[in-house]
ROKE-14727 format. One record per atom (N, C-alpha, C): residue in one letter; atom name; x, y, z. Coordinates in nm, 2 decimals, decimal comma. Atoms other than C-alpha are relative to their C-alpha. Layout:
BEGIN
A CA X Y Z $
...
//
This chain:
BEGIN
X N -0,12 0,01 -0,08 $
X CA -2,80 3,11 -8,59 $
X C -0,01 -0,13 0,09 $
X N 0,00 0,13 -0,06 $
X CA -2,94 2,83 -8,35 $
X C 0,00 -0,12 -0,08 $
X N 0,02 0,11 0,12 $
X CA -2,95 2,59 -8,66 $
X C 0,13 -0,04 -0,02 $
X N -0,09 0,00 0,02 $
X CA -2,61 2,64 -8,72 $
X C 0,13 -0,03 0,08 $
X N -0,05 0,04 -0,15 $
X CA -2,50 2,62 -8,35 $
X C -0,02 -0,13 0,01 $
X N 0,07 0,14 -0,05 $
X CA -2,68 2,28 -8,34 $
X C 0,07 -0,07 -0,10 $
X N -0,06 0,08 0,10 $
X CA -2,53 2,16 -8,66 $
X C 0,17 0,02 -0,01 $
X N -0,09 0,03 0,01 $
X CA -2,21 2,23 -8,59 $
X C 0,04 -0,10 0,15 $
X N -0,04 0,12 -0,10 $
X CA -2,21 2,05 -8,25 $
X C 0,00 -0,16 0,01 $
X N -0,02 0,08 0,05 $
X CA -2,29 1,77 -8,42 $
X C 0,11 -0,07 -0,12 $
X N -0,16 0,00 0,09 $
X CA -2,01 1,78 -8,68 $
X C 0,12 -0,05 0,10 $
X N -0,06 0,00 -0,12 $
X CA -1,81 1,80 -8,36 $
X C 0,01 -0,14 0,05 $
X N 0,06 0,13 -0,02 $
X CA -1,94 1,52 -8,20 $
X C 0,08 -0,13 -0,06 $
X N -0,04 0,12 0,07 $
X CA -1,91 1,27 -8,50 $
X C 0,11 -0,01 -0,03 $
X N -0,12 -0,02 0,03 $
X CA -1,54 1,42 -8,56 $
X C 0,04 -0,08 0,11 $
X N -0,11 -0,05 -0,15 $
X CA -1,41 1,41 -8,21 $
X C 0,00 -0,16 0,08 $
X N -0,01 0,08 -0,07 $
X CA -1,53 1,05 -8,08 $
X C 0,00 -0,13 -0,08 $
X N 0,04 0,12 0,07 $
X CA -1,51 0,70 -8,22 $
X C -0,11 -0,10 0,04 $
X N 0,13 0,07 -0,03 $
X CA -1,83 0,56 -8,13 $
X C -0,07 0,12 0,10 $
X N 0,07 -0,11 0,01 $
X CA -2,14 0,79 -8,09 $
X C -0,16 -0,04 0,07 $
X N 0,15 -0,01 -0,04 $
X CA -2,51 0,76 -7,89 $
X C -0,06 0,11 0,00 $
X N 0,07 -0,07 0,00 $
X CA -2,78 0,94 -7,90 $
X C -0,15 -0,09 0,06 $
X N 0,12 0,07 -0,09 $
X CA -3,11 0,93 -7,65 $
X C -0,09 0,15 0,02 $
X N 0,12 -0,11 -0,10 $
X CA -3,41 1,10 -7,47 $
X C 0,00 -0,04 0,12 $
X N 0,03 0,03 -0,11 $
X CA -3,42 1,14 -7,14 $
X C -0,14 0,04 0,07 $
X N 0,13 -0,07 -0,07 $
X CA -3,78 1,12 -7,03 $
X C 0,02 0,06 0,12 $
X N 0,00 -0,05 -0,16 $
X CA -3,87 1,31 -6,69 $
X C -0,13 0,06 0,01 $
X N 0,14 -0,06 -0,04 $
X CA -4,18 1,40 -6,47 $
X C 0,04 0,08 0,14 $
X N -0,02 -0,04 -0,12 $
X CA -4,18 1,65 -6,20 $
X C -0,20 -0,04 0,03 $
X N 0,10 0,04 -0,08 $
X CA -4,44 1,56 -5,94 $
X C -0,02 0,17 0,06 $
X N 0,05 -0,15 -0,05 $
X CA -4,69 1,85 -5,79 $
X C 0,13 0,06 0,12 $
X N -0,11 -0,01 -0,11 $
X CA -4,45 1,83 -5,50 $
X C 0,13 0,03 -0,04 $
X N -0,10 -0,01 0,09 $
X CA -4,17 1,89 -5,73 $
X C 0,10 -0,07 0,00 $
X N -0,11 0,12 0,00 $
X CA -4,00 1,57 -5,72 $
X C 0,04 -0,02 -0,13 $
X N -0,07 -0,01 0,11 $
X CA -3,78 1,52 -5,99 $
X C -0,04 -0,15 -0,05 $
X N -0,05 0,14 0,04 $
X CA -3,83 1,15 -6,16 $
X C 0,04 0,04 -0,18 $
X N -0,04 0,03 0,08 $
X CA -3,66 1,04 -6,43 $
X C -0,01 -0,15 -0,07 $
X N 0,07 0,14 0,06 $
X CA -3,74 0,72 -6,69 $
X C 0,16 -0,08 -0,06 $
X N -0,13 0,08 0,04 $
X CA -3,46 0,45 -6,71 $
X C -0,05 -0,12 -0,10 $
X N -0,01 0,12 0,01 $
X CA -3,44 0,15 -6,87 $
X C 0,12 -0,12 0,02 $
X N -0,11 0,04 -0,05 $
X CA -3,25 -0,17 -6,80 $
X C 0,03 -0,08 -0,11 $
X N -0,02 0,00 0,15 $
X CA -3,13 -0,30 -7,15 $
X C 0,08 -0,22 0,08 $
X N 0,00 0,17 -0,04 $
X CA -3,12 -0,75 -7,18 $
X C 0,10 -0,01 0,03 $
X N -0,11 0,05 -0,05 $
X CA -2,83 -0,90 -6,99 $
X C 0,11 0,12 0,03 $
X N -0,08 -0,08 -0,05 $
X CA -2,70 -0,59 -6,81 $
X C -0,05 0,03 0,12 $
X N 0,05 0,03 -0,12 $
X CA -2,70 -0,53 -6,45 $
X C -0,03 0,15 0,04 $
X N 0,07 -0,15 -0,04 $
X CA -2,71 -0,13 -6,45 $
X C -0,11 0,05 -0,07 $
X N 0,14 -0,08 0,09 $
X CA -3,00 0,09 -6,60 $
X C 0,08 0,13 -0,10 $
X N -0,01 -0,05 0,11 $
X CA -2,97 0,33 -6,89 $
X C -0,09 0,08 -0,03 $
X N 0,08 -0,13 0,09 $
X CA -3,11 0,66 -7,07 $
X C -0,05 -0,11 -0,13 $
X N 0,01 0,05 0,07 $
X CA -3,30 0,50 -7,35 $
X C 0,11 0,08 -0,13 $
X N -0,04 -0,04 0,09 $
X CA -3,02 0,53 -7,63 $
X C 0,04 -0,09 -0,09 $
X N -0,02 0,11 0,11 $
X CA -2,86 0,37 -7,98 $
X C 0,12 0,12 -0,07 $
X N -0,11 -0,08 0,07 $
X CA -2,58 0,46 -8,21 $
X C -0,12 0,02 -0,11 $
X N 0,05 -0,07 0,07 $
X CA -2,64 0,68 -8,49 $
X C 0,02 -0,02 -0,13 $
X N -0,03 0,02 0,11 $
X CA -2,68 0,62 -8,84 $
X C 0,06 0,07 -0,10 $
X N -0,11 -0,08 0,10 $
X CA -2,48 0,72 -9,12 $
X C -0,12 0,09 -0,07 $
X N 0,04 -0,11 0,02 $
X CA -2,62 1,06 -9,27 $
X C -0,14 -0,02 0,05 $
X N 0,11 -0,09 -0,07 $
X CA -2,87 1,10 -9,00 $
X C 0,02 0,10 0,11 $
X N -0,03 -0,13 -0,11 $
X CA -2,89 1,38 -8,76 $
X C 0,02 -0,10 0,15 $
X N -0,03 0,10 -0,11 $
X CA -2,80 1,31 -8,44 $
X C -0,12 0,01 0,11 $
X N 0,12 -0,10 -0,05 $
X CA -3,13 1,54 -8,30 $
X C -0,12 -0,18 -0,08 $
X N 0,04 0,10 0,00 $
X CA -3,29 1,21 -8,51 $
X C -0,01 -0,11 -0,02 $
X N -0,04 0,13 -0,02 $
X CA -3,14 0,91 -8,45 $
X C -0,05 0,00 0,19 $
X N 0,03 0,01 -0,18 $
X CA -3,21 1,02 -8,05 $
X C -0,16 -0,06 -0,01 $
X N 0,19 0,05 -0,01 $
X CA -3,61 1,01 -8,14 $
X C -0,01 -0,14 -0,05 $
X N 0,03 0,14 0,07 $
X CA -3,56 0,68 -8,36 $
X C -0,01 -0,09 0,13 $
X N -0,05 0,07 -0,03 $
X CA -3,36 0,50 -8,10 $
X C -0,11 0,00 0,12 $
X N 0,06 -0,01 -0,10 $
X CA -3,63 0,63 -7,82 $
X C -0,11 -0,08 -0,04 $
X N 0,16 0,04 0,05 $
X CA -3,92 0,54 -8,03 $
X C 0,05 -0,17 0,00 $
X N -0,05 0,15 0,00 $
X CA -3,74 0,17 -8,11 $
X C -0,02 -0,06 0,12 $
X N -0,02 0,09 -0,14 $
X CA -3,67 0,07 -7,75 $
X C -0,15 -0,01 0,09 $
X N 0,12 -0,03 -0,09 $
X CA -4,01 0,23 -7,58 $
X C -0,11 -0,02 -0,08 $
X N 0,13 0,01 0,12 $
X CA -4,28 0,23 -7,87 $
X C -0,09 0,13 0,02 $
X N 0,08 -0,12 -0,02 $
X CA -4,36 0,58 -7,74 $
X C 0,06 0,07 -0,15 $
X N -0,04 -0,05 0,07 $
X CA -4,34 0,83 -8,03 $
X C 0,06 0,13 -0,01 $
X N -0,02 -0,12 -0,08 $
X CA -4,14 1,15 -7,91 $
X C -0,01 0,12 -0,13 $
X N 0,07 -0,09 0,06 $
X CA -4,23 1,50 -8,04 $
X C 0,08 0,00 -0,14 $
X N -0,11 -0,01 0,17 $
X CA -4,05 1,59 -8,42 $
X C 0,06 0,14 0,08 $
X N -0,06 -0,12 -0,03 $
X CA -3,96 1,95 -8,27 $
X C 0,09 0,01 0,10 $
X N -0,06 0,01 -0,11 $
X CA -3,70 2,03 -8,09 $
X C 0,00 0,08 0,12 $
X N 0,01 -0,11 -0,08 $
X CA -3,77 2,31 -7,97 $
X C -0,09 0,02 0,17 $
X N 0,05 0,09 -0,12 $
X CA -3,97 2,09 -7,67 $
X C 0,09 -0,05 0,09 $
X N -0,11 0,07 -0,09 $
X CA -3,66 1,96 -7,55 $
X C 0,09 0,07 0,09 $
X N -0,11 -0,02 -0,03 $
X CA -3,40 2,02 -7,33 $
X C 0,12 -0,03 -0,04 $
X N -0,16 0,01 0,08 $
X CA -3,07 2,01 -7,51 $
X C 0,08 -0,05 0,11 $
X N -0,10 0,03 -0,04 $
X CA -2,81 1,85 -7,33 $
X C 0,14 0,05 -0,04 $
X N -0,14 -0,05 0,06 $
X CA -2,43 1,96 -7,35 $
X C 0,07 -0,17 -0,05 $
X N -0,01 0,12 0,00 $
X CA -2,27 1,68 -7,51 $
X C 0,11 -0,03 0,09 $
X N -0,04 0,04 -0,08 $
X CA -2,07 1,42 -7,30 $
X C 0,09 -0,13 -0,06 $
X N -0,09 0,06 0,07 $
X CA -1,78 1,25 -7,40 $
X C 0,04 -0,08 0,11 $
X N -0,05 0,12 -0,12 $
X CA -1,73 0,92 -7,10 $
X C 0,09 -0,06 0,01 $
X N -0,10 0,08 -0,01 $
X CA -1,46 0,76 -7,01 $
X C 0,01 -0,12 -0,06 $
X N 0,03 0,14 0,07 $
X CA -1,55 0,45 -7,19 $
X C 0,01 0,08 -0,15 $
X N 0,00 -0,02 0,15 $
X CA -1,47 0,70 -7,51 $
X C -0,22 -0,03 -0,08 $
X N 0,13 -0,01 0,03 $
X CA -1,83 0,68 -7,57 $
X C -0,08 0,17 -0,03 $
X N 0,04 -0,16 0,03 $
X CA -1,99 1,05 -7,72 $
X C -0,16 0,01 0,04 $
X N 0,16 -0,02 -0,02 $
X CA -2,33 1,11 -7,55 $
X C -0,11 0,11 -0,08 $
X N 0,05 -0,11 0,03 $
X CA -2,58 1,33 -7,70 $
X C -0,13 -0,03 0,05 $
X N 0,13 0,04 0,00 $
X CA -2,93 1,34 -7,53 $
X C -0,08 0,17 0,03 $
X N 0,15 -0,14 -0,05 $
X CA -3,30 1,54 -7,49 $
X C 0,02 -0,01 0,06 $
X N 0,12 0,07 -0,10 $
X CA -3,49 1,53 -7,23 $
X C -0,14 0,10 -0,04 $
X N 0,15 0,01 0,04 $
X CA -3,86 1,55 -7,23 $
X C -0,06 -0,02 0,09 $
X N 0,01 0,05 -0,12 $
X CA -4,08 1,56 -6,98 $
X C -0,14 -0,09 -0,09 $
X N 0,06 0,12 0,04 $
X CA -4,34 1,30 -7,01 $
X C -0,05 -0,12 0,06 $
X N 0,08 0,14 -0,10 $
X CA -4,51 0,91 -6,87 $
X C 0,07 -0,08 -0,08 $
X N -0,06 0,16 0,07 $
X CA -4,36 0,59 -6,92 $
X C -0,06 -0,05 -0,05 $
X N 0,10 0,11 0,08 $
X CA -4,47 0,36 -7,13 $
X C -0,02 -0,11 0,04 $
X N 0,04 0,14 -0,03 $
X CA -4,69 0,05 -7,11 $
X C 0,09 -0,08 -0,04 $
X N -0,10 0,12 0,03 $
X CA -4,55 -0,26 -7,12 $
X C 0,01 -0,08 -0,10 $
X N 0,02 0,12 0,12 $
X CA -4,73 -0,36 -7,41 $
X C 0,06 0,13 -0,14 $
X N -0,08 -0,11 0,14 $
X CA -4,56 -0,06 -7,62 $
X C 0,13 -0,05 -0,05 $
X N -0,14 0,02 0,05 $
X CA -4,20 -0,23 -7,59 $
X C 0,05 -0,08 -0,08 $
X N -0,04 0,05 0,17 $
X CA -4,01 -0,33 -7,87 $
X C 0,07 -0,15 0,04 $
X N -0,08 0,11 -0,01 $
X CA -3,80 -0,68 -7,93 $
X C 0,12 0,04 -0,11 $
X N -0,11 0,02 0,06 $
X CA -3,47 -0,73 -8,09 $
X C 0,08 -0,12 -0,08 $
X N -0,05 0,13 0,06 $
X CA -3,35 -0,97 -8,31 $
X C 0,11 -0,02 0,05 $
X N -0,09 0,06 0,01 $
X CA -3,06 -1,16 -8,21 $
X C 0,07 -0,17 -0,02 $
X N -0,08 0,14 0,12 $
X CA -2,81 -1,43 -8,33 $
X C 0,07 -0,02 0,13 $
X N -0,09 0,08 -0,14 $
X CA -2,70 -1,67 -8,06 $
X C 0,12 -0,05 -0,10 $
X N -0,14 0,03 0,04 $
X CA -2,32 -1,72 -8,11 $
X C 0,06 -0,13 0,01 $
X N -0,06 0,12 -0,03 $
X CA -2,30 -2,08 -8,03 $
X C -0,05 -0,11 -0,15 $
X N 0,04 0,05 0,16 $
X CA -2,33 -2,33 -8,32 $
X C -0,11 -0,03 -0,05 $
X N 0,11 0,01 0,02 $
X CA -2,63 -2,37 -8,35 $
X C -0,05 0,14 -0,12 $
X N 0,01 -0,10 0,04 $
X CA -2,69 -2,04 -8,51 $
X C -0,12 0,05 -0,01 $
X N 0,20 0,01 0,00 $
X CA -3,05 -2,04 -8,42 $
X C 0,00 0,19 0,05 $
X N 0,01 -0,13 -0,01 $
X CA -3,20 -1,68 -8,43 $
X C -0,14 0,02 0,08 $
X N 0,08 0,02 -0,10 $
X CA -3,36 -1,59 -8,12 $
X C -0,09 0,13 0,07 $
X N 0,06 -0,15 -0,04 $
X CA -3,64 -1,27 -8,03 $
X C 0,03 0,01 0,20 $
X N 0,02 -0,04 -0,14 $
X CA -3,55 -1,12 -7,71 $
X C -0,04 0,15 0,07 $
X N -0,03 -0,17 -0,03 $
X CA -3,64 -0,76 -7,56 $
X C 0,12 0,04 -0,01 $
X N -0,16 -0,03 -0,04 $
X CA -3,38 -0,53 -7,56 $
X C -0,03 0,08 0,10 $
X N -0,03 -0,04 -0,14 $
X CA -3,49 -0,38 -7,26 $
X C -0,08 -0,08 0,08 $
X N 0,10 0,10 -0,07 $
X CA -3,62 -0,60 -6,97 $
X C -0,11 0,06 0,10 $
X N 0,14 -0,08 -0,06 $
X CA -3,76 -0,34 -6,73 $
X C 0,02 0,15 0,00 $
X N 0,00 -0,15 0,00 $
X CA -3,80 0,03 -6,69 $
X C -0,09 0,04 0,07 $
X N 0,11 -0,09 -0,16 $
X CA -3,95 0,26 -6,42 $
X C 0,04 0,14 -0,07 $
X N -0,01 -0,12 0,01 $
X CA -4,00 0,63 -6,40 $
X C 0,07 -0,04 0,17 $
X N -0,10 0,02 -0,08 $
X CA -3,69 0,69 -6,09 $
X C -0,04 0,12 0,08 $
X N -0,03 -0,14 -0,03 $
X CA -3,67 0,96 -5,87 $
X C 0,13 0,01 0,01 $
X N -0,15 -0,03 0,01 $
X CA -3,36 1,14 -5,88 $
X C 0,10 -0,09 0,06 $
X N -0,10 0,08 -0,10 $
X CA -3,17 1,00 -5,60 $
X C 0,01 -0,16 -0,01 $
X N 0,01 0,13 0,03 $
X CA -3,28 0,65 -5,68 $
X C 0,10 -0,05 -0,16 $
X N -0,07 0,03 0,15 $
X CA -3,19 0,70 -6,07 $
X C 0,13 -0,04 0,02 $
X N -0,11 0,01 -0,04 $
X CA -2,85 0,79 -5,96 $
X C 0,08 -0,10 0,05 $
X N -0,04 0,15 -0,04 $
X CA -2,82 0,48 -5,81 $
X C 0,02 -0,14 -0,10 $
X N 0,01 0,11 0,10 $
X CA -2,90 0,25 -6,08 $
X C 0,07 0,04 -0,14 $
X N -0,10 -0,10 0,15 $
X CA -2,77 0,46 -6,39 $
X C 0,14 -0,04 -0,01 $
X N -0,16 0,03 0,03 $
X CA -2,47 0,30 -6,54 $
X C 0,11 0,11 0,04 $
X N -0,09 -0,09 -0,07 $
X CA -2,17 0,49 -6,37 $
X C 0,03 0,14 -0,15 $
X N -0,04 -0,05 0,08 $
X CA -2,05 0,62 -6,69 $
X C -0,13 0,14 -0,07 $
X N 0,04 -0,10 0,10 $
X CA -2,40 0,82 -6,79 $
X C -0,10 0,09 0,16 $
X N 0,08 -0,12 -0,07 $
X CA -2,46 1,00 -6,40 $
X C 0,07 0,12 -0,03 $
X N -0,04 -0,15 -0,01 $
X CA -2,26 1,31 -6,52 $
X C -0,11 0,06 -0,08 $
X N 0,13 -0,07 0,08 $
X CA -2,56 1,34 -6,76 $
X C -0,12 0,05 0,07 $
X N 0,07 -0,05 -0,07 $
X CA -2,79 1,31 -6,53 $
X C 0,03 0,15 0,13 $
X N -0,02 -0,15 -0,08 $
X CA -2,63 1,55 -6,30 $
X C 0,00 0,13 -0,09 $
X N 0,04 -0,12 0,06 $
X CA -2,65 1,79 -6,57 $
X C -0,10 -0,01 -0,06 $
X N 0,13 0,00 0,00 $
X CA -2,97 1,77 -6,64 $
X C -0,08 0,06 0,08 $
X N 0,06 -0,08 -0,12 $
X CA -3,09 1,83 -6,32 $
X C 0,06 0,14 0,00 $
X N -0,07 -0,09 0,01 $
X CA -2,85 2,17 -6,33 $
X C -0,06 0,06 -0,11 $
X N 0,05 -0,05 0,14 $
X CA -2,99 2,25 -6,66 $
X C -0,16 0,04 0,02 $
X N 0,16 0,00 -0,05 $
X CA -3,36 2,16 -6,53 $
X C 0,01 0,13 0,12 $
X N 0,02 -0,11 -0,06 $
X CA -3,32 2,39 -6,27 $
X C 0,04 0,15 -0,01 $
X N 0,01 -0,16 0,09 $
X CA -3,15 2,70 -6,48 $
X C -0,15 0,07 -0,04 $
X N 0,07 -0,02 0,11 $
X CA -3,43 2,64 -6,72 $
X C -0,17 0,11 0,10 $
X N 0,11 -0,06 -0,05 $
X CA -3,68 2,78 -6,44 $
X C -0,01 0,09 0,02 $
//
């Protein structure tokens, strides 16, 4: 039945929005029970970000989140899901369809992160390696919230809501 639950909310999903992400949201609670959370800040953008990516045609959306996490961070997140926290999904005003984990977990080294190919649009048409993310911290809550592209703090607020049912 949960198989079925999970695969139809994905049907859903890819129906219901025209452009589609999928991510992990790492997190560490501290002995103190501080909440942090792991952003990243993706090349030539000035807010921070859940590590995510759009989703490939006939892949799951459960794993295009691990691809896109594993791509950006070079960490390799678990295959089961049943580690995660599920997210409800989240449809933003930018028309954008969220779907994320979370995981709790450590940030990664600096030497794990990935590069991106891109194509400079000026005539030259020279093709140029840049990160695709420039920096990333583990946040605490109240900070995250701060830096978190506006459009993905209702996630984070439900997360924490979810993190704290789940106890």
């Amino acid at each position: 039945m949960k198989f079925k639950r999970f695969y139809q909310k994905q049907l859903v999903l890819r129906e219901s929005t025209a452009h589609n992400v999928a991510g992990i949201l790492l997190y560490k609670q501290t002995k103190s029970g501080r909440l942090k959370v792991f952003l990243a800040k993706p090349h030539n953008r000035s807010s921070w970000s859940i590590p995510k990516g759009q989703i490939d045609e006939n892949e799951s959306i459960f794993d295009a989140a691990r691809r896109e996490f594993e791509e950006e961070t070079g960490l390799k997140p678990k295959r089961n899901e049943r580690h995660y926290l599920e997210l409800e999904p989240y449809k933003g005003k930018n028309q954008i369809g969220y779907r994320i984990w979370a995981i709790p977990g450590e940030a990664p080294q600096k030497s794990k992160l990935r590069s991106v190919m891109i194509k400079k649009r000026k005539k030259s048409g020279k093709v140029i390696t840049t990160p695709e993310i420039e920096e990333w911290g583990m946040f605490d809550y109240d900070t995250a919230m701060k830096k978190i592209a506006k459009n993905q703090r209702p996630i984070l607020k439900q997360f924490k809501r979810n993190l704290t049912k789940k106890k």
